[in-house]
Every structure is written in structure tokens, then in C-alpha cells.
C-alpha positions as CSV (number, residue, x, y, z in Angstrom):
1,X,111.3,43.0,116.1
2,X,114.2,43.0,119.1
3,X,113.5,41.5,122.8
4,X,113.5,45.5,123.2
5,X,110.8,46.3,121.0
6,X,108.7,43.3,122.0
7,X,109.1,44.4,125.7
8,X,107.7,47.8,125.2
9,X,105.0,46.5,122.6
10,X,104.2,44.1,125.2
11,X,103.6,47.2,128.1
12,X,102.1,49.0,125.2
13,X,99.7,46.4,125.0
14,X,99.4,45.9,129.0
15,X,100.2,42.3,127.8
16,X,101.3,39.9,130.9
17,X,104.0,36.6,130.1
18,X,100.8,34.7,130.9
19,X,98.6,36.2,128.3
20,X,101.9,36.6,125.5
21,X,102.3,32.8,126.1
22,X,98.3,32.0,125.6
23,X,97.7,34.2,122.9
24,X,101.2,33.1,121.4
25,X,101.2,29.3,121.9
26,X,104.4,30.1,123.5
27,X,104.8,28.2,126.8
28,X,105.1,30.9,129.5
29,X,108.6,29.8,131.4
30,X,109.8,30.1,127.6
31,X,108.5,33.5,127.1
32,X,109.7,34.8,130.2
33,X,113.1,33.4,129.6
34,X,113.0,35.3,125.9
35,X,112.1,38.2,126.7
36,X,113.9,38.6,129.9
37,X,117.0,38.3,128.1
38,X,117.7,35.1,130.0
39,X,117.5,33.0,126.2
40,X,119.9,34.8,124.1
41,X,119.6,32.4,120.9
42,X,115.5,31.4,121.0
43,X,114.1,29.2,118.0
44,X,113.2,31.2,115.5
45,X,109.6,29.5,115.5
46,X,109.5,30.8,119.0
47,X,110.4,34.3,117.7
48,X,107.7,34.2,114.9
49,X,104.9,33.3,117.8
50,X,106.2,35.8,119.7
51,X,106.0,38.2,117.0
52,X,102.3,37.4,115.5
53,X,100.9,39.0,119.1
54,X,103.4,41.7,120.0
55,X,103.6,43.2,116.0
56,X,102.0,46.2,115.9
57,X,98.6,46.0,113.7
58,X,99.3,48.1,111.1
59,X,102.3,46.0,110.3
60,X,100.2,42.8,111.2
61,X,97.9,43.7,108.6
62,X,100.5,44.3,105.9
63,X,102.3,41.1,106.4
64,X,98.4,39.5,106.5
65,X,97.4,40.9,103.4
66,X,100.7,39.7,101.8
67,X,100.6,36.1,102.8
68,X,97.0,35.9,102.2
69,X,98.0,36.9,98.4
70,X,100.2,34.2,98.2
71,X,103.4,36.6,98.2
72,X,106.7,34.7,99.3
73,X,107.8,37.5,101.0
74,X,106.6,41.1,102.6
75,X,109.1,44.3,102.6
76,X,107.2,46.3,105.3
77,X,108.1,50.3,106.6
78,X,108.2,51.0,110.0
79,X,108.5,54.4,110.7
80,X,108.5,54.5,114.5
81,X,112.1,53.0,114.2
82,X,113.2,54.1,111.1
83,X,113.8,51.4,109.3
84,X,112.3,48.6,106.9
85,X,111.9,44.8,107.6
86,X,111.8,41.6,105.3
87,X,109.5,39.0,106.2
88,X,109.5,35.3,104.3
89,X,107.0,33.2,104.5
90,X,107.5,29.9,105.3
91,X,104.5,27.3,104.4
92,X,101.9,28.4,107.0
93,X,104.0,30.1,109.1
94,X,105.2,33.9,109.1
95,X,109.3,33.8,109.6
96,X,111.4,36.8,109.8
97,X,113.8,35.6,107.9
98,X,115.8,38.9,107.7
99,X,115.7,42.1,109.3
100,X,116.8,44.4,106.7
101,X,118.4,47.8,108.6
102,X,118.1,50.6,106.6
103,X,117.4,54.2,107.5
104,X,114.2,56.0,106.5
């Protein structure tokens, strides 16, 4: 996901920075400065938090089902922007390695 989409998931959602940065484990001056577009280059752990609450479910649930399965990686559609996304995963931890940009 972009700072963009994570901003409107996040009013989407009605999602504060305080409850992003509880339900994310994400300190909140950290997720403020992220998605504010005051951080331009944030940790890609910190992207990966940020993206296990702001995801929408449907893809959540994909990516689940994959890691769950023991998959090393999850090719996942999203149609709402037209394009498809490669997540890795990385021992317990769900890391969007790269986000592959190809139209639907």
C-alpha cells in the first residue's frame, strides 16, 4: 500500500493516529510522521505494522491464508486500484517486499 492509500483506508476505517499506533504497535509520533508525509524513507518493519491494520480484509485474509500455509510468498489482486501486489514473508513477519505494478 502508498502513504495515499493507507490515509484513505485509515478514514475509511474512521481510524485515529492513536488507535493506528495501538492496534499497530507503531508508536504514535512515528505514525503520524509516516503518514503525514513528514518520514519519506520509514523502516520497512514500520511499513509492514502499518499495513497489517490499514490492509483491506479481503486482502488481509488472502495474505493470512497464504502464510498460515506455509507459502513464501502471496501474489494478491486488488481491483480497486488496478493492479497486483507481491507480498514475501519474512519469518513471522508479513513484508512487502515488492509491489509489483501491473494493470488489470
Amino acid at each position: 500500500m502508498t502513504i495515499k492509500e493507507m490515509n484513505k483506508r485509515r478514514s475509511e476505517l474512521g481510524y485515529t493516529y492513536e488507535m493506528v499506533a495501538q492496534l499497530s504497535g507503531v508508536p504514535k509520533s512515528t505514525v503520524q510522521k509516516v503518514l503525514g508525509g513528514i518520514t519519506t524513507f520509514p523502516h520497512r518493519s514500520t511499513i509492514a505494522a502499518l499495513e497489517r491494520v490499514l490492509m483491506p480484509e479481503s486482502m488481509h485474509t488472502i495474505v493470512a491464508q497464504h502464510k498460515a500455509a506455509g507459502a513464501k510468498e502471496c501474489w494478491v489482486v486488488d481491483p480497486d486500484n488496478k493492479r497486483v501486489l507481491l507480498y514475501t514473508f519474512d519469518d513471522d513477519e508479513m513484508v512487502p517486499r515488492v509491489f509489483k505494478m501491473l494493470e488489470i
